[in-house]
Every structure is written in structure tokens, then in C-alpha cells.
C-alpha positions as CSV (number, residue, x, y, z in Angstrom):
1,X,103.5,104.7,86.7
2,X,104.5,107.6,88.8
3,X,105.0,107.0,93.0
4,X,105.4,109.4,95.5
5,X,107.3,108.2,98.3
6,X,107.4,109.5,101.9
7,X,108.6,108.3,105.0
8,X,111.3,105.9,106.6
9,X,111.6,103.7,104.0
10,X,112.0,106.2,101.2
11,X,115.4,106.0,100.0
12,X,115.2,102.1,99.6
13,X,111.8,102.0,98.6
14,X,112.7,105.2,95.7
15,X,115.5,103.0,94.5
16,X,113.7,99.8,94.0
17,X,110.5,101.6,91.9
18,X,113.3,103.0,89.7
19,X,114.7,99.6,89.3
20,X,111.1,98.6,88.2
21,X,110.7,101.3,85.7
22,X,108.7,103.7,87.9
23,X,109.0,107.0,87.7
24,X,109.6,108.5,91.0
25,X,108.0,112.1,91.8
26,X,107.3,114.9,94.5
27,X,111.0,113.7,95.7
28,X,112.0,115.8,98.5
29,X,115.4,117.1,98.4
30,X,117.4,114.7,100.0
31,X,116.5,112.1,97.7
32,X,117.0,114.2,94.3
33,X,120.3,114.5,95.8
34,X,121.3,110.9,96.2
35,X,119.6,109.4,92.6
36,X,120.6,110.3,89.4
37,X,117.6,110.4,87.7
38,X,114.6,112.6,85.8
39,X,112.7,112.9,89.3
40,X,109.8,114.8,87.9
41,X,106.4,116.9,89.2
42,X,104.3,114.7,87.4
43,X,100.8,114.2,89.2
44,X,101.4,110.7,91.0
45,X,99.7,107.7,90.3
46,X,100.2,106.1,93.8
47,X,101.0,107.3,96.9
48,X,104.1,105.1,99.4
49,X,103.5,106.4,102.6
50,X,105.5,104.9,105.9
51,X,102.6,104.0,108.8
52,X,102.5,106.1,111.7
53,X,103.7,103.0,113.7
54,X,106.8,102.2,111.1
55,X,106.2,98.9,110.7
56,X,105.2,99.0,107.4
57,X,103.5,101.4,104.5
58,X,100.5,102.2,103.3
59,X,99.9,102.4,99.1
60,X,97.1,104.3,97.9
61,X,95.8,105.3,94.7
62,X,94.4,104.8,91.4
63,X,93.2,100.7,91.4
64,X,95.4,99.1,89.0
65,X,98.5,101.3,90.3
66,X,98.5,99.7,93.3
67,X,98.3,96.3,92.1
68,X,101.5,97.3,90.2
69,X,103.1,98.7,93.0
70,X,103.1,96.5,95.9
71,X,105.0,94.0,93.9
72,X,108.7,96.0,94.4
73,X,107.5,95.8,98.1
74,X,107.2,92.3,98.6
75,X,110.6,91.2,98.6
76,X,111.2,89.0,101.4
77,X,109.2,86.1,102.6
78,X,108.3,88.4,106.3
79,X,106.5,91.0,103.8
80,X,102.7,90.5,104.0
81,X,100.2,92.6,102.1
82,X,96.5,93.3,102.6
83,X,93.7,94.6,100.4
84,X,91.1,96.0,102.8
85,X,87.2,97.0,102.2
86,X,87.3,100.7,102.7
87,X,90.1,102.3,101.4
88,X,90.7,106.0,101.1
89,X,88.3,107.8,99.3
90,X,85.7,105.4,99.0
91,X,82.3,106.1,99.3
92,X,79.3,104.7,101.9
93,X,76.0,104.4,102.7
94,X,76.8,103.7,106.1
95,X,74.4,103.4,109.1
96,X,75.5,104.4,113.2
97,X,75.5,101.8,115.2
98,X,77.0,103.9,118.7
99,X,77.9,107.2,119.3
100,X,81.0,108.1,121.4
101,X,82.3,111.0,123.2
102,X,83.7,112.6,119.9
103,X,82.2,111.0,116.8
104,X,79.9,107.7,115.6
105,X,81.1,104.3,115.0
106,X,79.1,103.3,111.4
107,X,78.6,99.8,109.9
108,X,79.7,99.8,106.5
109,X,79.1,96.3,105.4
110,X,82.5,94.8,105.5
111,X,83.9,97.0,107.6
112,X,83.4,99.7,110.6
113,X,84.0,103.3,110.0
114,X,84.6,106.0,112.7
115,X,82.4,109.6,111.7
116,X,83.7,112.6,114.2
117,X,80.7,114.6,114.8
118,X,82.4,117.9,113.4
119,X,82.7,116.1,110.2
120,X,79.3,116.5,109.1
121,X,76.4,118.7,109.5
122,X,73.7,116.9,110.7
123,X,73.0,115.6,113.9
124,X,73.4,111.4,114.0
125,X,72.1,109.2,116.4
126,X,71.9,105.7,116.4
127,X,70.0,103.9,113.7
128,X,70.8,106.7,111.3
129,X,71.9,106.5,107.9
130,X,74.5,108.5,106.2
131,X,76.7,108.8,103.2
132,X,80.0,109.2,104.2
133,X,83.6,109.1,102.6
134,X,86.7,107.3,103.5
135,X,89.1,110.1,104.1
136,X,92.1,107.8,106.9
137,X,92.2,104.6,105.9
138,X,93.7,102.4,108.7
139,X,96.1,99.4,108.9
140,X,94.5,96.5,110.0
141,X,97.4,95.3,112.7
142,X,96.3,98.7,114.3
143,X,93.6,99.2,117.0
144,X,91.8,101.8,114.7
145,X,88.8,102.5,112.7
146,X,89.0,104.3,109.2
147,X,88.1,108.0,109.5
148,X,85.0,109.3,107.8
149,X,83.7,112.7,106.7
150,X,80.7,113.8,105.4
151,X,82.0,116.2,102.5
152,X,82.6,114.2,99.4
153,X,86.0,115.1,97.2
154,X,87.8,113.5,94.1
155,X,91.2,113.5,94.5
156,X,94.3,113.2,92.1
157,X,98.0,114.7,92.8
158,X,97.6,118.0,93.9
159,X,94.3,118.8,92.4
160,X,91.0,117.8,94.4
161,X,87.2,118.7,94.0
162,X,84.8,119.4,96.8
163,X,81.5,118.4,96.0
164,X,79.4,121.2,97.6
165,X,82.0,123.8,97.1
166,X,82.3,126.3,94.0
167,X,85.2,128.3,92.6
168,X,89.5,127.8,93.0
169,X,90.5,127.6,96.6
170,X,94.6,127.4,96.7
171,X,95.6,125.7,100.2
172,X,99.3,127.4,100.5
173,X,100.8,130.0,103.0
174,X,102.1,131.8,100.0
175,X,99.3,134.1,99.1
176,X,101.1,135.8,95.7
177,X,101.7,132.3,94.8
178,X,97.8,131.2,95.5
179,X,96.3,133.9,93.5
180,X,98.4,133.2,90.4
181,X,97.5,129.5,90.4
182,X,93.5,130.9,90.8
183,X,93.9,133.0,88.0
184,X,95.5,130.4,85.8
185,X,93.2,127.7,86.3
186,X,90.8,128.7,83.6
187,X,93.2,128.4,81.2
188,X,93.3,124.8,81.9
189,X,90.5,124.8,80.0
190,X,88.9,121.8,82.0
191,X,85.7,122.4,83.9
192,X,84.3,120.6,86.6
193,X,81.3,119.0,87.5
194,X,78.1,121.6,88.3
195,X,78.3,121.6,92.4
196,X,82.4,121.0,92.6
197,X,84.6,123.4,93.8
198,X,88.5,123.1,92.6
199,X,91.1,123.0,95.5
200,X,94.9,122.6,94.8
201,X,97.3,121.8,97.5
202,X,100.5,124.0,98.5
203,X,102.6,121.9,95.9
204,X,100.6,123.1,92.7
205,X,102.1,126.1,92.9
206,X,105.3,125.0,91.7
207,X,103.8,122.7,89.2
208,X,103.9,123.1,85.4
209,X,101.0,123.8,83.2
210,X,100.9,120.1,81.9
211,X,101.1,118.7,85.6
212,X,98.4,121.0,86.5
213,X,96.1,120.0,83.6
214,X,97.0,116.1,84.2
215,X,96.0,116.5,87.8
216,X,92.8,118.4,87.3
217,X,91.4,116.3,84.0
218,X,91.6,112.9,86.9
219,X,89.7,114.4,89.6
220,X,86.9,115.8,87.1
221,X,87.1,112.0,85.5
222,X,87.1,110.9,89.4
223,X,84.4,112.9,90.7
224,X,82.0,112.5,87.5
225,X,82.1,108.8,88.9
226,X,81.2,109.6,92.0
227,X,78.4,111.8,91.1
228,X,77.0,109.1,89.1
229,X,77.4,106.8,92.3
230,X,75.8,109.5,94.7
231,X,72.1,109.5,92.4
232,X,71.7,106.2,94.1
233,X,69.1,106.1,97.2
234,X,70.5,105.8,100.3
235,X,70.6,102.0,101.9
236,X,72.7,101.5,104.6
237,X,75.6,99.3,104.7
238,X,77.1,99.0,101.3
239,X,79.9,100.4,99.2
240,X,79.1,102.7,96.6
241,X,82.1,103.8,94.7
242,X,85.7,103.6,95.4
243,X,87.5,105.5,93.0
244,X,90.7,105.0,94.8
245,X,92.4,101.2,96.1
246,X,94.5,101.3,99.6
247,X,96.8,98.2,100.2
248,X,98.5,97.9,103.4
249,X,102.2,96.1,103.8
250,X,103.6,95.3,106.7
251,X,107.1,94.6,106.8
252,X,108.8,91.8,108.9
253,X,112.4,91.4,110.2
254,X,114.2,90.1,107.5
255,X,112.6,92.9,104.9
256,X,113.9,95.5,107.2
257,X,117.5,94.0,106.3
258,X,116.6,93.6,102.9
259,X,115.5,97.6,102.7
260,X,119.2,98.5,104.5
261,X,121.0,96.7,101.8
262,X,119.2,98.9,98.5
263,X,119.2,101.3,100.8
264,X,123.4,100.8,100.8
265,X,123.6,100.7,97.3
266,X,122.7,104.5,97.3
267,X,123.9,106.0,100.4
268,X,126.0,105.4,103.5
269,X,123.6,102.8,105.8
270,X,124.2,101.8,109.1
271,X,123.7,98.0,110.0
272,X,120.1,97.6,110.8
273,X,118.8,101.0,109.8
274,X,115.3,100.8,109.1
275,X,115.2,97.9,112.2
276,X,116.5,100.7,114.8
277,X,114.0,103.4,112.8
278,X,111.3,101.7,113.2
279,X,111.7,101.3,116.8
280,X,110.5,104.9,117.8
281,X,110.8,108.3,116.8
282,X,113.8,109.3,118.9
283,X,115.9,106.0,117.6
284,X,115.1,107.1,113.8
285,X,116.5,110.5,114.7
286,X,119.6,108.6,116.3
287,X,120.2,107.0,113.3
288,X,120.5,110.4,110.8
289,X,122.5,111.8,113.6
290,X,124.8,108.0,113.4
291,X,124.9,108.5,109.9
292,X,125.8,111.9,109.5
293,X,128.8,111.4,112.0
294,X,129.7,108.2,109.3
295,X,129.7,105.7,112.3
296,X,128.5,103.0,110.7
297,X,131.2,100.5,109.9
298,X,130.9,97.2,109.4
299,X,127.8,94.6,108.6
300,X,126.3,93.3,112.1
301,X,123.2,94.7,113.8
302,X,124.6,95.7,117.4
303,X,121.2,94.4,119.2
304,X,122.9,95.2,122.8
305,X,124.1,99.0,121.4
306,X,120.1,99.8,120.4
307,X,118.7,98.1,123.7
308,X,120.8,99.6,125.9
309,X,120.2,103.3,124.3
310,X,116.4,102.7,123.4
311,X,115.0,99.6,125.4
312,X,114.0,97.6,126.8
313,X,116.2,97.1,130.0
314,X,115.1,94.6,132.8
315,X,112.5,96.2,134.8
316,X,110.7,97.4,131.5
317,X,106.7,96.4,130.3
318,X,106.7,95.3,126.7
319,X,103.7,94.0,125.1
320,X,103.2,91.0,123.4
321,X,102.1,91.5,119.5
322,X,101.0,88.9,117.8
323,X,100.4,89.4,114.4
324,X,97.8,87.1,112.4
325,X,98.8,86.3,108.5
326,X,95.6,88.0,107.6
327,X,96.6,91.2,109.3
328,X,95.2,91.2,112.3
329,X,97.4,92.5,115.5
330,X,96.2,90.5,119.0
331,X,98.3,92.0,121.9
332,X,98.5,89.0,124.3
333,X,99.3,91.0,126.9
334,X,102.0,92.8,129.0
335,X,104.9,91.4,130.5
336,X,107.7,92.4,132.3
337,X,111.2,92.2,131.2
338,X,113.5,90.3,134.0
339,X,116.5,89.9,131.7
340,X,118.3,90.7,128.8
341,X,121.6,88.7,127.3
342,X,124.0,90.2,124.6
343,X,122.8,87.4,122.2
344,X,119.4,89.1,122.1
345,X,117.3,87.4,124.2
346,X,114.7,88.7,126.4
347,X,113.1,87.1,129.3
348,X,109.5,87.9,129.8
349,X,107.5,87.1,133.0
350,X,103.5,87.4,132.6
351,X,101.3,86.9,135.9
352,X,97.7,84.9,134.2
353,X,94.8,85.4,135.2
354,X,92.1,82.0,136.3
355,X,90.3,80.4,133.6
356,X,90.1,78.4,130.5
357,X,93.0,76.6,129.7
358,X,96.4,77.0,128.0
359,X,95.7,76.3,123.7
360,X,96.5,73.2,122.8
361,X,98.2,71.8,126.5
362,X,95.1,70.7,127.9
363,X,95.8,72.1,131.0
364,X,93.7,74.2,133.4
365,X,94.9,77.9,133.9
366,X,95.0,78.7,137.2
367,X,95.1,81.9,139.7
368,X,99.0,82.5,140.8
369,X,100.0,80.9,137.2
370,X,102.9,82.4,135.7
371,X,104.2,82.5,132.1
372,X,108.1,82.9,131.1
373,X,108.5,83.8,127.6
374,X,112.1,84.2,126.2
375,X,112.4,85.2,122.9
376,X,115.6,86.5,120.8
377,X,116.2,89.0,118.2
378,X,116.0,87.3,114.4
379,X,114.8,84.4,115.8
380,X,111.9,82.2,114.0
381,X,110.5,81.0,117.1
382,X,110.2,81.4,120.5
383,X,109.2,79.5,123.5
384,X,106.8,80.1,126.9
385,X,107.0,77.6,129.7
386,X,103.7,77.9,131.8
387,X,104.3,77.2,135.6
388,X,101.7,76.9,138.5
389,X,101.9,78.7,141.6
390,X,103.8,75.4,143.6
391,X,106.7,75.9,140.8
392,X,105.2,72.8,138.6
393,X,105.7,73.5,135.1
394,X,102.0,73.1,133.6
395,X,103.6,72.8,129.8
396,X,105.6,74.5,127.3
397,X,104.0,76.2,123.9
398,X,106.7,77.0,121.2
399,X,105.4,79.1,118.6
400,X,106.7,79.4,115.0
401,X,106.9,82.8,113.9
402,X,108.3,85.5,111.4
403,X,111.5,86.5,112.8
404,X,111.1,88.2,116.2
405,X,111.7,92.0,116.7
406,X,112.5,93.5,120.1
407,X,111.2,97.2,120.1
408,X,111.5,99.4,122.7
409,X,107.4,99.0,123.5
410,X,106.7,95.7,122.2
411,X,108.1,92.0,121.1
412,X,106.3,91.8,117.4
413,X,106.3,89.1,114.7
414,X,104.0,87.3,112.4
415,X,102.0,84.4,114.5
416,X,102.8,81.3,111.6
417,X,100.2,78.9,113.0
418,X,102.3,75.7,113.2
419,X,103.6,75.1,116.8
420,X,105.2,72.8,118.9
421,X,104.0,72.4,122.6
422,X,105.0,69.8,125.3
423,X,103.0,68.7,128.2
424,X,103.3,68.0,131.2
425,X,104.1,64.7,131.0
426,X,106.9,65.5,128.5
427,X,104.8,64.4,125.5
428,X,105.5,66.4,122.3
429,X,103.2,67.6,119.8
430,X,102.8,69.0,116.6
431,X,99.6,71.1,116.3
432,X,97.9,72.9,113.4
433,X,99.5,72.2,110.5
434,X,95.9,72.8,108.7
435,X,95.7,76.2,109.9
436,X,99.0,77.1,108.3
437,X,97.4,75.2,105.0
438,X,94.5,77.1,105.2
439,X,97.0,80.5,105.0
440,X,98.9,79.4,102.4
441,X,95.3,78.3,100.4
442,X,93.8,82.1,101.0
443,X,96.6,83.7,99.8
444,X,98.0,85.0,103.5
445,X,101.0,83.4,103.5
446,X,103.5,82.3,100.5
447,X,104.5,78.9,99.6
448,X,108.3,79.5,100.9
449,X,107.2,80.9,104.0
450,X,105.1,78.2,104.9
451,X,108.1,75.8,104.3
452,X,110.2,77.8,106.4
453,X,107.5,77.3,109.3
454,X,107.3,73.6,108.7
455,X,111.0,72.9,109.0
456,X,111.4,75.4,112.1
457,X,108.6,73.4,113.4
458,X,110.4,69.9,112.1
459,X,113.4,71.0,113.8
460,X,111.6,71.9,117.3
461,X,109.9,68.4,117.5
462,X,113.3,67.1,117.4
463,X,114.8,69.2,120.0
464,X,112.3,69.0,122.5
């Protein structure tokens, strides 16, 4: 199987397909410079790509690939991965349910889609149908909808077909370089589909012959498929060819660590690397200027060092994101940061709002109610005493969670359902236990990890 890798993770993630047997390709030059191997052109079967966020990458290609290739991903018990309905390049009858200011939000059966209106022709309304293709797939722990587009293409390495389009278009600044590659393509001997138009990206160019035919001979398999697909009438809602899979995998504290140490094995790594990378774009480019230098001695992660540099400080807003084994992200809200120890733990004040009651306390919530959360770096847990505006405590909710990262913008973990609260009247409880059993059942959450929830969770009813 041949993987092309880009983005934070790369070096670790480049060293673990090879230990797989993968054939790594498209390296940039960095990474042909740290590995000793065939690092070829080859038209990739997958694509590894680091999320914009950096909490975890996104793996997208040919079907069975990515079945294949999440499993040198999932390394730790904090890694969690998720097929979802609309990956890239998949094709829907879709219908508009809203228009916004920019674009329409379309129901395609199992999922929502989000179509800019300069992404197709026609004019769409509400209650219109339309055939639309997956072209942005989107995490699920992120507040976004997949990005649509009205054009159909087939895509495969650096060859993709337009469906609409005619002729060799060669997407590259150098224009000596694009003409070449248009006059070569017919002795590919491969034609495409009637009605497909042949684009190559800027990297063709400095593909071989055999690359180039590879490439072209999947798209023309790919977009025959979808051509097929396409004779079908138009009824809204439903998925009608997805030539392409898209797996998302979010990776937790301990994976992080886990990535520093291949990482290590290749090239000089600071402690906690891809943690501090992942916390923002000007603490990755902090830790390339750390490593250059060579300042990385020794095996701790300096939690105070990156805080004090990159956040946050007391004074600071972070939000609260609680991630959901099935990959959902629910921000409980911003609090305030009112204090920091070296040890790694954060005090968090949140001011609630009336209404409802606190899960699983029974208690009323109350205007004037406040909430102080303290959670710590690495930790598998962390707990949040609710007060009421006389000073009473109200309760304390301990949840059980994957280890707990402090980012600069946000406290972020892996909600493990099994918690621990104590009421007011100092009664402890252990509360669902079948919603962690119901994870582990669908296939969210591993056997080992659920064992590491129930003895955090053992441990807690003890100590409270």
C-alpha cells in the first residue's frame, strides 16, 4: 500500500507505515532525509493528513486502504477512530433544507452537507434537490459541515477527471513543465470517459511515465463508476456512490507520547513534541526552532515551561471540550482560569446559568451558582465541586476521562461515561456503568480502555 503523509505527525506516523510494510510516497524533503529507504513517486493509495485543529488526522482514500491503514494509527488506548457517512468524494442526491448567507445546508440522509452557492450553477432554494459531491470531508469532534460542490471529479494521486470538462488541463505555475505533461498524455494510451476532462496536479510534472499511467488508469476506473452511479434519477437524500472511504482519528494524551517516542527513534525529539505542536501554530513553530537549537535534553514534559510561553495563565478563558467516544465534541462552556500550580493543575471557575439540574446530583441549578473545576495535565480524571450562591457546596461530579490536555484555548479529553459524584449529603455514587458497556458493545471504545475507566472510577469511590 503506498501513503502519503503530511502534517505534524509525519515523521512518526512515516516511520511506523514503514514498519508495517507500507511504502511511503510524495515524502517531502525533510523526511527523505531522515529515512533510509526507497521513498518513491508512486500514485498513493491513501492519503495521512494532520487536521487543521492537530488533534488528530484524517485518512482518505481507496476503501480497503484505509481499513489497512488506520491500524499503525491506533496505538494507544486514547486513539479513537471514526468511519463517517460522507467521506470525500462521495456522491449525493441531496435536498436543501436552509440557505445561509454564503451557501445551503443539504440533507444527505445520514448526514448534513454544506453547498456554497458559487459551487454550482443553478440557483437553490429550499426544498430543492441536487446532486452534489463531497469535496471537505469534516471531523466529527469539529463544529463543521462537509463541503459540497456541484462539479463531479474522480480522483487518484495526481491525476483527476472533471466530469463536464474536456481535454489536459495541468494545474502548475511552471508553464514549460505544463505543456510537456499535456503533450505526453496521449501517449498514456488511456482515454477517458466521453464528457471527462483530464487534470493533473503540480506534482505530475515530476512524475515518471509509469506513475503517470498508474494514476490516470484509477481515475478513468473511478469515474466510469461514478458515471454508472450518475444514470440514476434524482431522489433526494441518499448516497449514490462513494468511490473513495474517509476515517477520522483523533489522538488522545498518551498517543501523543507514544508518537514522540518513534518519532525519537528517527530524529532528535523534544519531550512532549507533538503534545506542545498540537497546542497552536506558534508552539509547533517553537518546537522546530527548540529542536534545531538541540535543547531538548532529558525525558520529562516541562508542563510549566509550555504554559508559561503558550497558556494559559490565570486570568485566561479556556473552553471546556468534552469529547464523546463516538466523536462527537460538546464544549461545556467557558471558564476562567484563577490558578495554575507547577504540578499541572488548573483551576477553572464557571458562573451557571438557572435551570435544570446538575446530571446525576439531583440538585437544582440555581442563578448565582458557581462551578470550580480543577483538572491536571496526564490526569485520567478530574473533578468539579458545584457551589450555591450562600457558599453551600450543592455536590461534587468527578468525571473519568482520557488523560486530560491543557491547550492554550481549551481543557480537551475523551468523556469515558463512568463517573463518580457525591452529594450533598456526602453520599457517594457510582453512575453509568451501562453507558460505558454500551461503548465498548458499539465498538467506540476498546476493552483495555474501558478497564482503565472502571478502576480510575474504583479508585475514586474509595477516595471520596
Amino acid at each position: 500500500m503506498n501513503v502519503r503523509i503530511r502534517g505534524i505527525y509525519t515523521t512518526a506516523l512515516t516511520r511506523r507505515f514503514l514498519d508495517a510494510d507500507h511504502d511511503v510516497v510524495a515524502a517531502s524533503d525533510p523526511i527523505r532525509e531522515r529515512f533510509d529507504a526507497d521513498l518513491g513517486t508512486d500514485p498513493h493509495d491513501v492519503t495521512v493528513e494532520t487536521t487543521d485543529d492537530r488533534q488528530g488526522v484524517g485518512v482518505t482514500g481507496d476503501p480497503d486502504a484505509v481499513k489497512r491503514a488506520v491500524d499503525p494509527l491506533d496505538a494507544t488506548r486514547d486513539t479513537f477512530a471514526w468511519d463517517l457517512p460522507a467521506p470525500r468524494d462521495a456522491v449525493f442526491d441531496a435536498r436543501v433544507t436552509e440557505t445561509l448567507g454564503s451557501g445551503a445546508v443539504c440533507d444527505l440522509g445520514d448526514a448534513e452537507g454544506f453547498l456554497p452557492f458559487g459551487s454550482i450553477d443553478a440557483h437553490v432554494e429550499a426544498g430543492d434537490d441536487v446532486r452534489v459531491q463531497v469535496v471537505e470531508s469534516a471531523a466529527p469532534w469539529v463544529d463543521r459541515r462537509p463541503v459540497l460542490d456541484g462539479d463531479v471529479r474522480a480522483r487518484a494521486g495526481p491525476a483527476t477527471l472533471v466530469r463536464g470538462e474536456s481535454g489536459v488541463t495541468v494545474d502548475t505555475y511552471d508553464d514549460e513543465a505544463g505543456r510537456e505533461l499535456a503533450g505526453m498524455t496521449d501517449l498514456l494510451g488511456i482515454e477517458p470517459p466521453d464528457g471527462w476532462g483530464i487534470v493533473w496536479s503540480d506534482a505530475a510534472t515530476e512524475a515518471d511515465m509509469g506513475a503517470l499511467k498508474t494514476a490516470l488508469e484509477r481515475a478513468t476506473e473511478r469515474a466510469e463508476t461514478l458515471e454508472a452511479a450518475l444514470d440514476a434519477a434524482v431522489s433526494p437524500s441518499r448516497r449514490l456512490a462513494a468511490p473513495a472511504a474517509t476515517t477520522w482519528v483523533w489522538f488522545g494524551r498518551e498517543a501523543r507520547f507514544a508518537l514522540d517516542a518513534d518519532r525519537r527513534a528517527v530524529t532528535p525529539t523534544m519531550p512532549g513534541h507533538h503534545r506542545v505542536k498540537a497546542g497552536s501554530d506558534e508552539a509547533s513553530r517553537a518546537v522546530d526552532f527548540v529542536e534545531a537549537l538541540g535543547s531538548h535534553d532529558g525525558d520529562d514534559f516541562d508542563f510549566s515551561a509550555v504554559t508559561d510561553t503558550f497558556g494559559p495563565a490565570a486570568g485566561d478563558a479556556v473552553r471546556l471540550d468534552h469529547g464523546k467516544p463516538d466523536g462527537r465534541r460538546i464544549v461545556l462552556g467557558r471558564a476562567e482560569v484563577t490558578d495554575r500550580d507547577a504540578d499541572g493543575t488548573l483551576t477553572l471557575r464557571r458562573e451557571m446559568t438557572a435551570g435544570g439540574s446538575y446530571d446525576a446530583l439531583g440538585v437544582s441549578r440555581a442563578a448565582g451558582d458557581v462551578a470550580i473545576t480543577k483538572v491536571r495535565e496526564g490526569r485520567w480524571w478530574y473533578p468539579t465541586v458545584y457551589r450555591g450562591a450562600d457558599g453551600d457546596r450543592k455536590g461534587t461530579y468527578v468525571n473519568v476521562c482520557t488523560p486530560v490536555e491543557c491547550f492554550p484555548d481549551a481543557v480537551r479529553y475523551v468523556d469515558l461515561h463512568v463517573d463518580v459524584v457525591k452529594g450533598p449529603d456526602g453520599e457517594v455514587r457510582r453512575v453509568d456503568d451501562d453507558e460505558l458497556d454500551a461503548a465498548v458493545a458499539a465498538g467506540w471504545v476498546s476493552e483495555a480502555l474501558a478497564e482503565k475507566a472502571r478502576s480510575v472510577a474504583t479508585s475514586l469511590e474509595g477516595a471520596l
